[in-house]
PDB file of N, CA, C and O in Angstrom:
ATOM      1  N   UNK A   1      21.490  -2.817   6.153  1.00  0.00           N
ATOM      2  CA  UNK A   1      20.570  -2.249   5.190  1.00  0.00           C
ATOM      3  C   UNK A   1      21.050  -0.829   4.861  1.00  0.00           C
ATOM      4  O   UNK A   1      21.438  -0.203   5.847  1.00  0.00           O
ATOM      5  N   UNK A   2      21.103  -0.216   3.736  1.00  0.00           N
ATOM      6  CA  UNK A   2      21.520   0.623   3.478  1.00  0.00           C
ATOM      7  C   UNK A   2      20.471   1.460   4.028  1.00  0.00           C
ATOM      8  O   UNK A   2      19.327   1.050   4.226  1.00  0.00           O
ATOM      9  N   UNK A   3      20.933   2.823   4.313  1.00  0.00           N
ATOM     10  CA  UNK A   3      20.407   4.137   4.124  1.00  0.00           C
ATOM     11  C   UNK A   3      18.919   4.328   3.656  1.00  0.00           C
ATOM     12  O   UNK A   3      17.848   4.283   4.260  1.00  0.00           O
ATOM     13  N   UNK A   4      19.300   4.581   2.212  1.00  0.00           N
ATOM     14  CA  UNK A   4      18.266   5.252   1.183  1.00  0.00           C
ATOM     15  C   UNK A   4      17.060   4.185   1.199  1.00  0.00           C
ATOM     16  O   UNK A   4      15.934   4.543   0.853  1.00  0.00           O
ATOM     17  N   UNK A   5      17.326   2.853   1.613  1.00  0.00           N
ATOM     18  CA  UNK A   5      16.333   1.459   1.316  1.00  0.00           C
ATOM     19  C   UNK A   5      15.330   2.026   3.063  1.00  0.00           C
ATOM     20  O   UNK A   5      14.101   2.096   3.033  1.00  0.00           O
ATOM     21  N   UNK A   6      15.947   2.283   4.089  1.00  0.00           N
ATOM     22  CA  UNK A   6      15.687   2.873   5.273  1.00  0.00           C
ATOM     23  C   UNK A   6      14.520   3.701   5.277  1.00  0.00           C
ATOM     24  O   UNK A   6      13.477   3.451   5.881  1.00  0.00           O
ATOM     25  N   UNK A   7      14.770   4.749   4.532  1.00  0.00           N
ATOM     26  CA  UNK A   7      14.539   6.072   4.345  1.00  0.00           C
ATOM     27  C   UNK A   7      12.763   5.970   3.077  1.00  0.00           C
ATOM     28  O   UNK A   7      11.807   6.745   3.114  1.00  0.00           O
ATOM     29  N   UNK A   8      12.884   5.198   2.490  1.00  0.00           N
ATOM     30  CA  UNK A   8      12.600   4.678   1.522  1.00  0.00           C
ATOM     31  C   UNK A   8      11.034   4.129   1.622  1.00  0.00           C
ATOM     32  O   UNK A   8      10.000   4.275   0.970  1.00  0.00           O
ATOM     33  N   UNK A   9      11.497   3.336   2.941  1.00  0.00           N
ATOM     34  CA  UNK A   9      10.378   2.459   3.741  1.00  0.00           C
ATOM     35  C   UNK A   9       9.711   3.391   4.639  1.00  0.00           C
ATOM     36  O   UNK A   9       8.501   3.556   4.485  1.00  0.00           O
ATOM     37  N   UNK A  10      10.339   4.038   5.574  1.00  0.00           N
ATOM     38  CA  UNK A  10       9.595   4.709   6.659  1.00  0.00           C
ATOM     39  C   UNK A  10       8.992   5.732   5.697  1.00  0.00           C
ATOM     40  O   UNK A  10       8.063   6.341   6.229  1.00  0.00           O
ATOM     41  N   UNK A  11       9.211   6.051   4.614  1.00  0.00           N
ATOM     42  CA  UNK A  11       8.478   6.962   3.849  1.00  0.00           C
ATOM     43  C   UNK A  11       6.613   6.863   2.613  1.00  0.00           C
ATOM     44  O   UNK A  11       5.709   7.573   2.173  1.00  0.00           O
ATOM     45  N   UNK A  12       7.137   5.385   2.642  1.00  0.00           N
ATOM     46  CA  UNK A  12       6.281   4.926   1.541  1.00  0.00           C
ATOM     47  C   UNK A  12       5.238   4.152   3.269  1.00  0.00           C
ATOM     48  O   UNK A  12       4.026   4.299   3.116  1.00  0.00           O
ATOM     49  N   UNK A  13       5.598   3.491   4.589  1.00  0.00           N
ATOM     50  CA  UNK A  13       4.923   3.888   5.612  1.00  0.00           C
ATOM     51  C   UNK A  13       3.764   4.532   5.641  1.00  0.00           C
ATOM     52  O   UNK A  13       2.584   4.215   5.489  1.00  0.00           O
ATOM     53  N   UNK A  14       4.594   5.908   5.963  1.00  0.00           N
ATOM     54  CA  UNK A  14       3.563   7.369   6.251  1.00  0.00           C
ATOM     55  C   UNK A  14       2.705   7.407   5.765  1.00  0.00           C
ATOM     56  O   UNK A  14       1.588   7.497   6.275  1.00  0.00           O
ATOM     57  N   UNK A  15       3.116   7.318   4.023  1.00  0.00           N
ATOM     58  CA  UNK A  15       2.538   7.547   2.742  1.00  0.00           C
ATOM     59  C   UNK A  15       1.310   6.723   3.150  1.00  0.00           C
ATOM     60  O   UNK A  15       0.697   7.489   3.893  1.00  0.00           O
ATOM     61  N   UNK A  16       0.741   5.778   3.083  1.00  0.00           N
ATOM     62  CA  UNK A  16       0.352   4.461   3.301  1.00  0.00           C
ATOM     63  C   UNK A  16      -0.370   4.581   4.814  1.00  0.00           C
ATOM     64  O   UNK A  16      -1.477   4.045   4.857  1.00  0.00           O
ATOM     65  N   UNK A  17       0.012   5.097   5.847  1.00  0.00           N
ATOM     66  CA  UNK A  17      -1.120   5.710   6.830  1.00  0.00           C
ATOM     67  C   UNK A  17      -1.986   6.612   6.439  1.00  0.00           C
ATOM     68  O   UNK A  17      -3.185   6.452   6.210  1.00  0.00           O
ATOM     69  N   UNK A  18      -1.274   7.684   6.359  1.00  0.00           N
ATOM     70  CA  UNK A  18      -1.918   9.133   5.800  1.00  0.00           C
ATOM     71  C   UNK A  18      -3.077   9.340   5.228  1.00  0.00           C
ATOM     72  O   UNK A  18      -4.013  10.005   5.672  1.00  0.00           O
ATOM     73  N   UNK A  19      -2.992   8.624   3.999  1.00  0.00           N
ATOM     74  CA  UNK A  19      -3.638   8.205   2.209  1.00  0.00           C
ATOM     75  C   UNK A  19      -4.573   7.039   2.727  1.00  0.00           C
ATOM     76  O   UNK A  19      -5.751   7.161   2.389  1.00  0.00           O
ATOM     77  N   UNK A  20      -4.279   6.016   3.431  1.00  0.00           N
ATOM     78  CA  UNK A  20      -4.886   4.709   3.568  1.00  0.00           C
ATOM     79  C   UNK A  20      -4.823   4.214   2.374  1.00  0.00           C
ATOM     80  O   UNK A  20      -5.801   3.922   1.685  1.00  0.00           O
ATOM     81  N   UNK A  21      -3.494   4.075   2.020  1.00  0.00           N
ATOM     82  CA  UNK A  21      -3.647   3.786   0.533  1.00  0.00           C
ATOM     83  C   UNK A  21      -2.951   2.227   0.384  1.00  0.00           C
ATOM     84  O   UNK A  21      -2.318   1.732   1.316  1.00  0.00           O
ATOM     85  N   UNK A  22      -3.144   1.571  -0.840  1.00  0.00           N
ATOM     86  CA  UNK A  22      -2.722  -0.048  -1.023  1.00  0.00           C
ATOM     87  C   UNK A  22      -1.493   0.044  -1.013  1.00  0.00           C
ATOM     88  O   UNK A  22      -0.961   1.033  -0.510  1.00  0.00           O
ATOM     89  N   UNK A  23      -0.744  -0.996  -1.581  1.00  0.00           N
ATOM     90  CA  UNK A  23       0.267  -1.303  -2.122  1.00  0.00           C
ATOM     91  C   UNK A  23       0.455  -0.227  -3.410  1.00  0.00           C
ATOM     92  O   UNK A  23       1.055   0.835  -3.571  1.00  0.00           O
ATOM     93  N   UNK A  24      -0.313  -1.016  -4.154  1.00  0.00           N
ATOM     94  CA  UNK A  24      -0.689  -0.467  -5.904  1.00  0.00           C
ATOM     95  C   UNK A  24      -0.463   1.120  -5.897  1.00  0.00           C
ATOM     96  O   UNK A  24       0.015   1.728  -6.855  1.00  0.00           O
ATOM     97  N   UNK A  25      -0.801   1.614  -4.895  1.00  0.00           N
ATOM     98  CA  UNK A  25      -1.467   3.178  -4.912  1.00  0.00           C
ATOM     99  C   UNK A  25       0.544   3.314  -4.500  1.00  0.00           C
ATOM    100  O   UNK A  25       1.461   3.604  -5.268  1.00  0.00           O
ATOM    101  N   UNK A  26       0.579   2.980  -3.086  1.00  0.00           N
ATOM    102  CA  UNK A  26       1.843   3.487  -3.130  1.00  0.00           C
ATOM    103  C   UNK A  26       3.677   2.944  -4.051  1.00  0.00           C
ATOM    104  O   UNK A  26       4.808   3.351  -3.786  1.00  0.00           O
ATOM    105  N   UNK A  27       3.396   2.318  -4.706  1.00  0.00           N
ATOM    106  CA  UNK A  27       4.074   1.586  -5.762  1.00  0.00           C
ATOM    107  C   UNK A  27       4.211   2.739  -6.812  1.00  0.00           C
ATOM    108  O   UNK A  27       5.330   3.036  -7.230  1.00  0.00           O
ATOM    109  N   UNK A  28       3.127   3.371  -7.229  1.00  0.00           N
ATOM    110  CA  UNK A  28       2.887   4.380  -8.514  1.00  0.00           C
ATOM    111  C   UNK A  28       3.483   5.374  -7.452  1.00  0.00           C
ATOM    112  O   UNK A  28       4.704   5.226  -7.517  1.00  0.00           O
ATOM    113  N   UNK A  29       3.192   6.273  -6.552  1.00  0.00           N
ATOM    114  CA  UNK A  29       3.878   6.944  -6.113  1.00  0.00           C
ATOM    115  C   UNK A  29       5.191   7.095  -5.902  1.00  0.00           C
ATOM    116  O   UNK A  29       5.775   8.117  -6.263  1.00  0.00           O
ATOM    117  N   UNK A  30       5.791   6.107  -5.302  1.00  0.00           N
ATOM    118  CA  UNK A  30       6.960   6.240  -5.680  1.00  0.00           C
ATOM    119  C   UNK A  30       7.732   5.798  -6.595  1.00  0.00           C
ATOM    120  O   UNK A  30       8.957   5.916  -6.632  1.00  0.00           O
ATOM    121  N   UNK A  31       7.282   5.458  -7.094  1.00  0.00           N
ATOM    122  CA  UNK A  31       8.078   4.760  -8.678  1.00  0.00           C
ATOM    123  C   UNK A  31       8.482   3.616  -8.291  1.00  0.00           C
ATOM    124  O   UNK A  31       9.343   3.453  -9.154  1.00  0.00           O
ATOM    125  N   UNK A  32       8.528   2.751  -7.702  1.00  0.00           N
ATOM    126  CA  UNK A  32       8.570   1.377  -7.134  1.00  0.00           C
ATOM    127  C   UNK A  32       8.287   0.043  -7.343  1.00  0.00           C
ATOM    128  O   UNK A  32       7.684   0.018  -6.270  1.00  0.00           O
ATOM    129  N   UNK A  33       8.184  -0.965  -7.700  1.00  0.00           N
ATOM    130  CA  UNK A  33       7.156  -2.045  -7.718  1.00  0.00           C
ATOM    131  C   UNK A  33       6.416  -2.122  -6.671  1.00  0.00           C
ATOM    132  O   UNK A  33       6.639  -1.606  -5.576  1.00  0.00           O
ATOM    133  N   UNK A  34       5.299  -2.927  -7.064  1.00  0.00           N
ATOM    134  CA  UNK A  34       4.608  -3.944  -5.339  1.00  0.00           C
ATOM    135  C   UNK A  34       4.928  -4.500  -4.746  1.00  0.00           C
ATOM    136  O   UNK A  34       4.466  -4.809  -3.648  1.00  0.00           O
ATOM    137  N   UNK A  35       6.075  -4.918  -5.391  1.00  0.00           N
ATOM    138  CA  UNK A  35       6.666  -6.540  -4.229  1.00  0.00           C
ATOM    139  C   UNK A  35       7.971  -5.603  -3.543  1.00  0.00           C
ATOM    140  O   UNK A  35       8.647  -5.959  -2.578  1.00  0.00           O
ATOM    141  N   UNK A  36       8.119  -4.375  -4.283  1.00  0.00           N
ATOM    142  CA  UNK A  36       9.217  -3.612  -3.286  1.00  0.00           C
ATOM    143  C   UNK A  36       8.655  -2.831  -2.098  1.00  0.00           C
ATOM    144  O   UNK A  36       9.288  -2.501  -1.096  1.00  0.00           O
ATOM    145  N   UNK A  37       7.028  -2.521  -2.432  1.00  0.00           N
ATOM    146  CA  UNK A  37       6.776  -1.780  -1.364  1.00  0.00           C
ATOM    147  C   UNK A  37       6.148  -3.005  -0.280  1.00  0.00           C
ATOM    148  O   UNK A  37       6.231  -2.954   0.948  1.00  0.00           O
ATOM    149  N   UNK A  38       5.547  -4.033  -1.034  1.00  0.00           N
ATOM    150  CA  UNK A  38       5.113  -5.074   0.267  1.00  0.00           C
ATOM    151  C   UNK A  38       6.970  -5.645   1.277  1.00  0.00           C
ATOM    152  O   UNK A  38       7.090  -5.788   2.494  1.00  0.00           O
ATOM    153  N   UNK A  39       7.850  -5.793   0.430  1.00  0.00           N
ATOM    154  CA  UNK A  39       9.017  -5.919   1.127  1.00  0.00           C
ATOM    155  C   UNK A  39       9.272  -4.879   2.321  1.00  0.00           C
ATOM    156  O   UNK A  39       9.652  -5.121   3.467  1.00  0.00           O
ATOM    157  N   UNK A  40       8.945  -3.614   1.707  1.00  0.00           N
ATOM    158  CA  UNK A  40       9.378  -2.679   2.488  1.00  0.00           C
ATOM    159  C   UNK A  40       8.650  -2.635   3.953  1.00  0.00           C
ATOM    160  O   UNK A  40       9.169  -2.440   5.052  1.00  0.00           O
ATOM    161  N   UNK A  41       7.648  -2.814   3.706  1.00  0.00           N
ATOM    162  CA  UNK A  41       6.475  -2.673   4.629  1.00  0.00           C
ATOM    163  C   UNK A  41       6.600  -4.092   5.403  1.00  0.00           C
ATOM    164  O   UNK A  41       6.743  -4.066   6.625  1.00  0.00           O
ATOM    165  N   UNK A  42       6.570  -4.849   4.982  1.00  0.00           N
ATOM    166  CA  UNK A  42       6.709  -6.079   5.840  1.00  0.00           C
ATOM    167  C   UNK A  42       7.715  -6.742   6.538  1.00  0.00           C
ATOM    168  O   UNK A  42       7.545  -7.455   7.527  1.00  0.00           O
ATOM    169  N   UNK A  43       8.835  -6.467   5.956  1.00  0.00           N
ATOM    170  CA  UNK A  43      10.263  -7.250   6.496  1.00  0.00           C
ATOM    171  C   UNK A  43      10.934  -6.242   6.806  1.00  0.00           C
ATOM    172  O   UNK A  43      11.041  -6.023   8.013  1.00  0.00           O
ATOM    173  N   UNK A  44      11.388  -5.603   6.155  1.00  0.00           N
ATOM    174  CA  UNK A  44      12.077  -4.534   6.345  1.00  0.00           C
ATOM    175  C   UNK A  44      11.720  -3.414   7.577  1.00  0.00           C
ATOM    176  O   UNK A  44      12.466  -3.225   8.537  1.00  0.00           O
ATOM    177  N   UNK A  45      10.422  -2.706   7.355  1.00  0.00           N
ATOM    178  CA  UNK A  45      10.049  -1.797   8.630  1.00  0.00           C
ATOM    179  C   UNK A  45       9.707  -2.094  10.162  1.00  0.00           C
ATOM    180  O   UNK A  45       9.589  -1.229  11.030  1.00  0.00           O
ATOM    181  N   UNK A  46       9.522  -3.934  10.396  1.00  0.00           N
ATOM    182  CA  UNK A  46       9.556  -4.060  11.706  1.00  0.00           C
ATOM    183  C   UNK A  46      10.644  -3.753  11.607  1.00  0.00           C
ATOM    184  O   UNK A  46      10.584  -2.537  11.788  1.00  0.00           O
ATOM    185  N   UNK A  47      11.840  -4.044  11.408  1.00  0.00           N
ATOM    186  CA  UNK A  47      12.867  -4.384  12.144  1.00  0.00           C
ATOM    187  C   UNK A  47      13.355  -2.591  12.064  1.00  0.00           C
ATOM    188  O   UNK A  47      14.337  -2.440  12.791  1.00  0.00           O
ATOM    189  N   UNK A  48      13.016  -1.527  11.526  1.00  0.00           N
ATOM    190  CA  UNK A  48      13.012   0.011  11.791  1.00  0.00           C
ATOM    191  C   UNK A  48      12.475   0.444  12.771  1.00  0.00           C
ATOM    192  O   UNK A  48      12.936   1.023  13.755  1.00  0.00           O
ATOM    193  N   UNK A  49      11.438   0.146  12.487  1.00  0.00           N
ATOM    194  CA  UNK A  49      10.440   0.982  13.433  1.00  0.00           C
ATOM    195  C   UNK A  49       9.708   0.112  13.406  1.00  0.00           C
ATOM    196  O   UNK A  49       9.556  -0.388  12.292  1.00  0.00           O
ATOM    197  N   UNK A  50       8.702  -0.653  14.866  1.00  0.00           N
ATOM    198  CA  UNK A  50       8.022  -1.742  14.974  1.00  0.00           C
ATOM    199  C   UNK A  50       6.600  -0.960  15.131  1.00  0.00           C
ATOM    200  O   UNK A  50       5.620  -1.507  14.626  1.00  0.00           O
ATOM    201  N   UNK A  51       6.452   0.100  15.699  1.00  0.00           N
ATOM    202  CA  UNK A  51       4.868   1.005  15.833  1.00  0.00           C
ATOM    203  C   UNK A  51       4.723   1.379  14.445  1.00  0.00           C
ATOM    204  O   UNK A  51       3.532   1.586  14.212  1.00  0.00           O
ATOM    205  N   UNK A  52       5.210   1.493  13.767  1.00  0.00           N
ATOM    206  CA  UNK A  52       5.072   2.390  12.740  1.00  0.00           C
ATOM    207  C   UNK A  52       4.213   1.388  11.381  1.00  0.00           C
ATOM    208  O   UNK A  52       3.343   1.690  10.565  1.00  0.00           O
ATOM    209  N   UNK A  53       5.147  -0.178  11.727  1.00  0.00           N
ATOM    210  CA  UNK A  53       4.993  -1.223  11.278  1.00  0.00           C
ATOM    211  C   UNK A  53       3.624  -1.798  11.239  1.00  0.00           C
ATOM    212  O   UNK A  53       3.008  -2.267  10.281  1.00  0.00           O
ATOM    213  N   UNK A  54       3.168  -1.617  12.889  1.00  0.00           N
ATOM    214  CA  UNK A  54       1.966  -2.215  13.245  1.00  0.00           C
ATOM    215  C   UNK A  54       1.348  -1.277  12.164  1.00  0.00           C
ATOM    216  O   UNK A  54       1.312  -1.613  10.981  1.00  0.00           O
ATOM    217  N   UNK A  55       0.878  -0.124  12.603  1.00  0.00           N
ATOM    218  CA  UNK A  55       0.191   0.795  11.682  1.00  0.00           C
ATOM    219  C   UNK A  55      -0.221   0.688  10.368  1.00  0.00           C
ATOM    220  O   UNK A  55      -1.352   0.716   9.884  1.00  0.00           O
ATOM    221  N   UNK A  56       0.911   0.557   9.847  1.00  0.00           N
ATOM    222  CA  UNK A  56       0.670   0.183   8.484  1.00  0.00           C
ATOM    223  C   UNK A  56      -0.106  -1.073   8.060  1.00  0.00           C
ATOM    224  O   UNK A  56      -1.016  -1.208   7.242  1.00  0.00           O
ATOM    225  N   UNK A  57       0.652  -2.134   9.022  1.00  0.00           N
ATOM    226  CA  UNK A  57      -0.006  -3.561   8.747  1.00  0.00           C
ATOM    227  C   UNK A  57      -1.756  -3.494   8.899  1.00  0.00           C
ATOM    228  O   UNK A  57      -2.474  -4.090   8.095  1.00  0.00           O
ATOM    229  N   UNK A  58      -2.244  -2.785   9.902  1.00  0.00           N
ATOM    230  CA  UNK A  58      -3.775  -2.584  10.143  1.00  0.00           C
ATOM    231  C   UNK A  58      -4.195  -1.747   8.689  1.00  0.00           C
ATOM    232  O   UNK A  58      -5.399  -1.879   8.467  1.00  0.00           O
ATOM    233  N   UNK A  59      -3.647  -1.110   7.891  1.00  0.00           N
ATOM    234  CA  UNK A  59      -3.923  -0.375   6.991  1.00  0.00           C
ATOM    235  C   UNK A  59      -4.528  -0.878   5.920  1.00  0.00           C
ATOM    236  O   UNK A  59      -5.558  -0.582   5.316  1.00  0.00           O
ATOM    237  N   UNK A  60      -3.004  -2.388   5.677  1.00  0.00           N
ATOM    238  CA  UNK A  60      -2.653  -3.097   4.591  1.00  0.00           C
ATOM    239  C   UNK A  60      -4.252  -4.007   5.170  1.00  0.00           C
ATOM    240  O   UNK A  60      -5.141  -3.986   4.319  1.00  0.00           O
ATOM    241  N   UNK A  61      -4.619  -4.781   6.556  1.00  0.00           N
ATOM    242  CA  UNK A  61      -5.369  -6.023   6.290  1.00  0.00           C
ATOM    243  C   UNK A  61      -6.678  -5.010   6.058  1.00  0.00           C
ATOM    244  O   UNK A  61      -7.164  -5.282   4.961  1.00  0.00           O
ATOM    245  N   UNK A  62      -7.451  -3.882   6.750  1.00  0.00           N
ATOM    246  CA  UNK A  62      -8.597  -3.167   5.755  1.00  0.00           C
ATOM    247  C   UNK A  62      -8.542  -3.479   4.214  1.00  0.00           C
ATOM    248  O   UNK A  62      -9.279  -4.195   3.537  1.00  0.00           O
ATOM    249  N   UNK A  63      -7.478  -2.747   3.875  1.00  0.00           N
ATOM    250  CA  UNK A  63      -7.675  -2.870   2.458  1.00  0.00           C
ATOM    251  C   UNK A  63      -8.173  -3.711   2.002  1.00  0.00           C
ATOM    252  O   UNK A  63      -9.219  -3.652   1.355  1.00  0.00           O
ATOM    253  N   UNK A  64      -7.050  -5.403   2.420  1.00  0.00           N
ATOM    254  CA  UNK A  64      -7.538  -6.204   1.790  1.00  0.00           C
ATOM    255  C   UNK A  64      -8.769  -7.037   1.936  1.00  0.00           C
ATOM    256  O   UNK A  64      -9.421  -7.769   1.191  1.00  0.00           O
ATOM    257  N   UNK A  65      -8.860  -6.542   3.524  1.00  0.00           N
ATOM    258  CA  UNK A  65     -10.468  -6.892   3.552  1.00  0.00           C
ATOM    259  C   UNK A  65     -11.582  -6.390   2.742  1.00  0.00           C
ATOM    260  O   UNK A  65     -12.565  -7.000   2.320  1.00  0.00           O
ATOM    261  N   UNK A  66     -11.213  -5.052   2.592  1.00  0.00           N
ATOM    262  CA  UNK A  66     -12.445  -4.192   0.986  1.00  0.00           C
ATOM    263  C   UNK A  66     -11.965  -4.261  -0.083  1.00  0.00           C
ATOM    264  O   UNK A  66     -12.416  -3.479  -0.919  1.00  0.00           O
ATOM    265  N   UNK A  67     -11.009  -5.085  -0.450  1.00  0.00           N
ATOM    266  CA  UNK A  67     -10.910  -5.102  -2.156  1.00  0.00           C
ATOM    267  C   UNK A  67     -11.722  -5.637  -2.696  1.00  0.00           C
ATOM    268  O   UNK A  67     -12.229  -4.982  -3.606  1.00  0.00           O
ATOM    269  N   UNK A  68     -12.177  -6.788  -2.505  1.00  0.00           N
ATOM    270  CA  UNK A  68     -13.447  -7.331  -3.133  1.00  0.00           C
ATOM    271  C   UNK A  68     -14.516  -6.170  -3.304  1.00  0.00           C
ATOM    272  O   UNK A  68     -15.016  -5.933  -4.403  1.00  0.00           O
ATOM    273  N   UNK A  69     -14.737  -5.680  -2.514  1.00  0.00           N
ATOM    274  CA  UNK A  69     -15.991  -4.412  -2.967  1.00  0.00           C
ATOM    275  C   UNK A  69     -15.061  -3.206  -3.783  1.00  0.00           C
ATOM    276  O   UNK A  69     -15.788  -2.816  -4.696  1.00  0.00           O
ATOM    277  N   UNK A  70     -14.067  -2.637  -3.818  1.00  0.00           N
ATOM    278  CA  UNK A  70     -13.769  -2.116  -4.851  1.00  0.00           C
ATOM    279  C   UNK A  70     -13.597  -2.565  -5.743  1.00  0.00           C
ATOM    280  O   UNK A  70     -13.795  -1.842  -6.720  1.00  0.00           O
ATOM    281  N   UNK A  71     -13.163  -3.907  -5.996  1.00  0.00           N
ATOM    282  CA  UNK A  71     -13.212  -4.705  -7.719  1.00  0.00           C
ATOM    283  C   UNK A  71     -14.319  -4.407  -8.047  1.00  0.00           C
ATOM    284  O   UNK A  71     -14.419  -3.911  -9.170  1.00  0.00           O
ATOM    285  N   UNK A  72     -15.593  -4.579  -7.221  1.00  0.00           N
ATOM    286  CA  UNK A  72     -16.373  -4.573  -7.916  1.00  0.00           C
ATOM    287  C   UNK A  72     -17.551  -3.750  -8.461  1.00  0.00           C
ATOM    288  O   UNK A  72     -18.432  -3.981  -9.290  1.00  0.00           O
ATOM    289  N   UNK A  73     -17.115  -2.310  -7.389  1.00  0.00           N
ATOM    290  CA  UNK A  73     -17.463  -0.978  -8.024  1.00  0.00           C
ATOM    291  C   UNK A  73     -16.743  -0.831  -9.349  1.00  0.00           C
ATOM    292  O   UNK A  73     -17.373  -0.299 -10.263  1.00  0.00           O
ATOM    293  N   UNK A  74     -15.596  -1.206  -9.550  1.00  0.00           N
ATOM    294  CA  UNK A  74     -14.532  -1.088 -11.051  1.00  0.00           C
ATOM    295  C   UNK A  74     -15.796  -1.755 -11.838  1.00  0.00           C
ATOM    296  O   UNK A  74     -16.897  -1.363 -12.225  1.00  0.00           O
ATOM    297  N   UNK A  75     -15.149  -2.815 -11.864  1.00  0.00           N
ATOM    298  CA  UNK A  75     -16.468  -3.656 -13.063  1.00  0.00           C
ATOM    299  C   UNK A  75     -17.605  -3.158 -13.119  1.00  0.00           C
ATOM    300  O   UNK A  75     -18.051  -3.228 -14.265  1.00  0.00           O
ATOM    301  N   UNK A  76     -18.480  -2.548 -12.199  1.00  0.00           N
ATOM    302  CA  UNK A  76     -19.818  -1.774 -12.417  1.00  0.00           C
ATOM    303  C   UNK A  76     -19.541  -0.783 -13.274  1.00  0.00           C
ATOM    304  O   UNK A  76     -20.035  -0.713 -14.400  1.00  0.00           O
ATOM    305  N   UNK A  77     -18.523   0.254 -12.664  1.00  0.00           N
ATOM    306  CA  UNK A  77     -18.379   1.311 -13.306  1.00  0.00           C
ATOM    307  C   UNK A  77     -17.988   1.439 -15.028  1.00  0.00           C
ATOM    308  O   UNK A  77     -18.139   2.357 -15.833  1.00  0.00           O
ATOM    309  N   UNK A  78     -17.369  -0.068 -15.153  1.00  0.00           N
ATOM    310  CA  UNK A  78     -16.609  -0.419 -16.265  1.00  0.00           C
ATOM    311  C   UNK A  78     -17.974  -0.207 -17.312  1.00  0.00           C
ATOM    312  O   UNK A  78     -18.102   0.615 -18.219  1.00  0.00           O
ATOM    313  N   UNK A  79     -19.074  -1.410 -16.772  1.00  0.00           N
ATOM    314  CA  UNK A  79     -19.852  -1.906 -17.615  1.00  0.00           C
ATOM    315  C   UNK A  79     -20.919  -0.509 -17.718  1.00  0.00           C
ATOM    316  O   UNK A  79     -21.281  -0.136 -18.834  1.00  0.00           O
ATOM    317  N   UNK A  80     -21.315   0.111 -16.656  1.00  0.00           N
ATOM    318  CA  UNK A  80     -21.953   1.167 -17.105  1.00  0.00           C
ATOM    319  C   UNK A  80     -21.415   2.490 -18.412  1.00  0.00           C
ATOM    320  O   UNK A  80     -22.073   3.271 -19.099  1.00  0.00           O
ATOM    321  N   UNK A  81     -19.723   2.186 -18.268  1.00  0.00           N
ATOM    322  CA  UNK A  81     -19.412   3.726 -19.399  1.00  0.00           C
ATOM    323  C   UNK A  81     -19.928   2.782 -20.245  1.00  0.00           C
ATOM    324  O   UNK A  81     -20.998   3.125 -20.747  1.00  0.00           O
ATOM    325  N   UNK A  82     -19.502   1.663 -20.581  1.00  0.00           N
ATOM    326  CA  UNK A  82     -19.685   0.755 -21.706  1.00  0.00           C
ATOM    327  C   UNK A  82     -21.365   0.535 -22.222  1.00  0.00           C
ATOM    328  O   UNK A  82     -21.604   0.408 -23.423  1.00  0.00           O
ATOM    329  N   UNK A  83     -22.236   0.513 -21.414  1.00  0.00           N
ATOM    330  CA  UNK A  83     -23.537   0.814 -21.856  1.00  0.00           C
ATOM    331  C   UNK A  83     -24.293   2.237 -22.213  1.00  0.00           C
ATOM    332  O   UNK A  83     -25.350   2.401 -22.821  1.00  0.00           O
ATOM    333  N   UNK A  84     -23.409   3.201 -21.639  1.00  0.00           N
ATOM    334  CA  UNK A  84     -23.800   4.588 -22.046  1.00  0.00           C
ATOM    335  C   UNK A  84     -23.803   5.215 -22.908  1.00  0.00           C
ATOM    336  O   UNK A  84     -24.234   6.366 -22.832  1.00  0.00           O
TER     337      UNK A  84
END
């Protein structure tokens, strides 16, 4: 694995502890796709760093355990500018 792909991952990681942030969130940050940062995070960083890995992974299943309730603050929020 190159370098910069290395460097890349353990970074968008951190990012992604720190923030408690998604995929989506850290994708726009670094200028990235999703499927590069779910690569990064999933295949790629056990085999870097395996603690670092876990970490993140507990990050990633929250999230996706509360996305359903943030979709659906969006759509509230949507429909309320829209009635105002």
């Amino acid at each position: 694995m190159k370098d910069y792909i290395e460097e890349r991952a353990l970074e968008i990681a951190k990012y992604i502890i720190s923030e408690e942030a998604t995929v989506r969130q850290a994708a726009g940050v670094f200028g990235v796709s999703k499927s590069t940062v779910h690569k990064d995070v999933t295949e790629r960083l056990p085999k870097i760093n395996p603690l670092i890995a876990n970490m993140v992974k507990q990050v990633l299943e929250k999230n996706k355990a509360e996305r359903h309730i943030r979709g659906g603050k969006a759509t509230q929020l949507k429909y309320k500018a829209i009635n105002d």
